[in-house]
Structures are given as C-alpha cells and as structure tokens.
Wavefront OBJ file of the C-alpha trace (Angstrom):
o trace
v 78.006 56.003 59.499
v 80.705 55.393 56.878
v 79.786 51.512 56.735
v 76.677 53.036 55.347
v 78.491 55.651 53.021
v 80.233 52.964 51.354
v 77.247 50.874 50.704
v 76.013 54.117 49.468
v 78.988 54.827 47.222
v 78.813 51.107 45.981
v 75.326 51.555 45.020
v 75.721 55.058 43.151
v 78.898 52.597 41.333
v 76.504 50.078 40.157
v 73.924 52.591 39.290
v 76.608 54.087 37.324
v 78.012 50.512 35.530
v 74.298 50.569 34.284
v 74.280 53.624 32.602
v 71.639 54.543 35.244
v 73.245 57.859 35.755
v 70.665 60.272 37.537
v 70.136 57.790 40.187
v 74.184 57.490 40.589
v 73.811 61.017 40.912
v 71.062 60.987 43.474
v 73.117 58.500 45.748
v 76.297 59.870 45.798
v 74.729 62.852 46.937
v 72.964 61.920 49.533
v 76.413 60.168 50.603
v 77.891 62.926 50.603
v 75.492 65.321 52.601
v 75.586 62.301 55.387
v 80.067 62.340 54.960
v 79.221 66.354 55.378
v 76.922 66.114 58.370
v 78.817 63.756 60.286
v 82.596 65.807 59.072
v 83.626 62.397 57.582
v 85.549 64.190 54.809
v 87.437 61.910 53.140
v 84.175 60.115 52.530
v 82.311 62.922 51.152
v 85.357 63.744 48.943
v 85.250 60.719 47.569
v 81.159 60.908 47.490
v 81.813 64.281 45.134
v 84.319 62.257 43.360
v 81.950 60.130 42.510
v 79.207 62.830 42.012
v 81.602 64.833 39.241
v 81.932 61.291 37.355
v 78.998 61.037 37.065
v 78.399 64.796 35.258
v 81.164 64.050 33.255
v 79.424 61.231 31.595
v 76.455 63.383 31.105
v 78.930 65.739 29.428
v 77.891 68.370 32.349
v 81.173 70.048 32.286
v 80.597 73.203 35.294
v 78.729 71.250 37.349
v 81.435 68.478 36.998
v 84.244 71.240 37.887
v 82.746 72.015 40.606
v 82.824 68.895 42.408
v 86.183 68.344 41.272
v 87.386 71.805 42.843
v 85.837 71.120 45.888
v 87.382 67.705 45.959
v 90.478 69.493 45.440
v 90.254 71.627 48.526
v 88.783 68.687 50.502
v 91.901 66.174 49.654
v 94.505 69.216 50.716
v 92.387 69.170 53.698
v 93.150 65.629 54.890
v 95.992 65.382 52.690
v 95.358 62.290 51.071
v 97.622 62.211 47.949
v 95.401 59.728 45.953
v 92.322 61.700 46.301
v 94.431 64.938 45.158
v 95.213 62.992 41.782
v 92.116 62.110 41.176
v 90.588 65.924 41.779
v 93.822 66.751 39.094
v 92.420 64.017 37.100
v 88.470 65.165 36.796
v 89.386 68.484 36.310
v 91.960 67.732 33.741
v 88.942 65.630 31.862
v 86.662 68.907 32.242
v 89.588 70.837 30.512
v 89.913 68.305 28.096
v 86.369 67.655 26.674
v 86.393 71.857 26.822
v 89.190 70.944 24.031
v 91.511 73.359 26.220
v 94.130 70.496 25.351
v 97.153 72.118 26.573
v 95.858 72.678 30.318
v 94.032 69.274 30.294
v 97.978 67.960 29.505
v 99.291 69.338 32.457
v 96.655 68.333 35.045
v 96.549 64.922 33.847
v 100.605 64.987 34.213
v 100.410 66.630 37.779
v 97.389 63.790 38.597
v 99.821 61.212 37.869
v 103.240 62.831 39.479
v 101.260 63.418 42.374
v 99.177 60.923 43.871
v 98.167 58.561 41.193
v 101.495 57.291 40.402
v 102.300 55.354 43.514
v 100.992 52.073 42.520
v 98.534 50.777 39.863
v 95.290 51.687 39.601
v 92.198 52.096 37.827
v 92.700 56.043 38.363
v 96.073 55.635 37.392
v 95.149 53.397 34.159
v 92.004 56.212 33.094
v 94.611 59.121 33.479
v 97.486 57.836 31.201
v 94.636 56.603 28.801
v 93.393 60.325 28.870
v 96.540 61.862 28.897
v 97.596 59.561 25.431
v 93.575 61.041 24.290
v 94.703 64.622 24.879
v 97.966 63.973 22.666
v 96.478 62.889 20.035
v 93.618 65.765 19.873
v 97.199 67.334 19.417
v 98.239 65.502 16.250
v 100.805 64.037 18.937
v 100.523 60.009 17.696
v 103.559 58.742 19.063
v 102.808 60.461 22.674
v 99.463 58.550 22.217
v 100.513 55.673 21.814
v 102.796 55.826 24.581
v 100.234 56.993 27.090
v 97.856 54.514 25.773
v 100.309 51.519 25.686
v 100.836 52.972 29.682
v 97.058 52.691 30.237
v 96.884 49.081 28.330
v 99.513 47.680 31.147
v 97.932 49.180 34.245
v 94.359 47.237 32.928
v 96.249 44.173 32.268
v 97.672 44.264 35.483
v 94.727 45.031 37.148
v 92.661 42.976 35.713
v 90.009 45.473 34.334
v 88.811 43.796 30.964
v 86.570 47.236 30.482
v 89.565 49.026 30.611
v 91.823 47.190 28.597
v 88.963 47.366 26.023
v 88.892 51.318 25.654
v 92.831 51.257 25.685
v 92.853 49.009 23.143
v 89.886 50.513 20.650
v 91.839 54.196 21.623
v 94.991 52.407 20.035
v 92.745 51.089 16.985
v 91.987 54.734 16.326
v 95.686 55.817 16.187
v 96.124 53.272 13.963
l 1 2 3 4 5 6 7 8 9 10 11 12 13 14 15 16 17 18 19 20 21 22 23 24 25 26 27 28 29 30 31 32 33 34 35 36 37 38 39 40 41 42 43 44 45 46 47 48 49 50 51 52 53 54 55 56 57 58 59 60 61 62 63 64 65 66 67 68 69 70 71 72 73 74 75 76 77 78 79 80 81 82 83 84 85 86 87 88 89 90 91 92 93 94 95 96 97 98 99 100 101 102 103 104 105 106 107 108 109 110 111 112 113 114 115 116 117 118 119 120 121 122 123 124 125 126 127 128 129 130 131 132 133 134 135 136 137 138 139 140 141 142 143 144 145 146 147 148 149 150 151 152 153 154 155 156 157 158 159 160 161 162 163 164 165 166 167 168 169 170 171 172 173 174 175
C-alpha cells in the first residue's frame, strides 16, 4: 500500500512540474484517502502536503490552509519534525500571499527553527527564499537579500537549477 502511495505522490509531482495542476490535485487525493483508509499517516500527510501545493499555485488560499492545518495536526501526531516545517511553511505562504506579512514572517522562521533546518533541502531552500520575499513586501532589502542569498546556497548545494533560477531572478528584483 505505500509502494503504491508513492508512485501516486510521484505522479501528482510530475503532473504538477507540468503545470497540469487539477490532475496533481486529483492524485494526491486519492493518495491520500488510500494513506487515510489504511491509517498510513505520515503518507497521507505528506499526500495533503502535496494537495495544499497544489492550491497554492492555483492561488486557492482556504482550501490550501486547510490542508496545511490538517498537516499540522497530522505531523504532531507522528511527530515527524520535517513534516511540521513544512505544515509551518504552507501556512506561512497562505499568510503571505494574504499580504498578512508580519505572521507569514514568523511561520516561515518557526518552519525553519523547527524541522526544516536540520539539513538542506528543497523545503528548506523554498522557505528562506519566501522568508527573504516576505521582507521585502516589507521594504526590508537587506533582510531579502540575506534570505535570498540563504535560498541561492541551499539550490546550489542541492543541485536544483529551478530553484537557483527563482533565487536568483528574486535577487534581480531587489536589485
């Protein structure tokens, strides 16, 4: 059963690398009734974490809040730490693009002190590349740059060329 969530889960991701974003949607889903069904709930957190991505890129803010609440209460569950930051993450995003700056600012800092922080990451990367966003919807340019220049180094080590790429165009705009 989870050998088949994650195919699941990888499908939804390549649905959603395509822009293909209602059938991302439909996948994780259905993931994530199966992770429910079965009480595999690490895999149907990560199934909703997946689902609230998804409605953030459709700019589907409660829905997206949602998801990332329940992930919430599903990572304190079976305390895993990185799926915690990541729930601190999403919802930080939902405060942010509600440009309620200030509380997207301290999620994004409590995503990253604690569970995102331990080692780098793409979730890592995406939250101090965020976090230097939120600054500077605050006028706070140096604090950008410093998140972003963060973000840039996690990519770089990581090897995400996407990533780097949005780092780097977020510095452009600073600049």
């Amino acid at each position: 059963d989870s050998l088949m969530i994650i195919a699941a889960l990888d499908k939804a991701d390549k649905y959603f690398d395509r822009q293909e974003y209602d059938s991302a949607l439909i996948i994780a889903k259905e993931a994530a009734e199966i992770a429910k069904t079965k009480k595999l709930f690490k895999a149907q957190g990560w199934s909703l974490v997946r689902m609230a991505e998804v409605l953030l890129e459709q700019k589907k803010l409660t829905e997206a809040e949602q998801f990332a609440t329940e992930v919430h209460k599903i990572s304190n569950q079976v305390s895993d730490t990185l799926m915690n930051g990541v729930a601190l993450l999403l919802l930080g995003q939902v405060k942010m693009y509600n440009d309620q700056v200030d509380e997207a600012i301290l999620l994004m800092d409590k995503s990253i002190a604690g569970g995102l922080g331990h080692y780098p990451n793409e979730y890592l990367a995406l939250a101090f590349n965020d976090l230097g966003y939120a600054w500077g919807m605050k006028d706070e340019y140096e604090r950008q740059v410093q998140f972003t220049h963060k973000s840039l180094g996690i990519y770089e080590q990581i090897k995400n060329e996407a990533g780097m790429a949005m780092a780097l165009g977020n510095l452009s705009t600073v600049y």
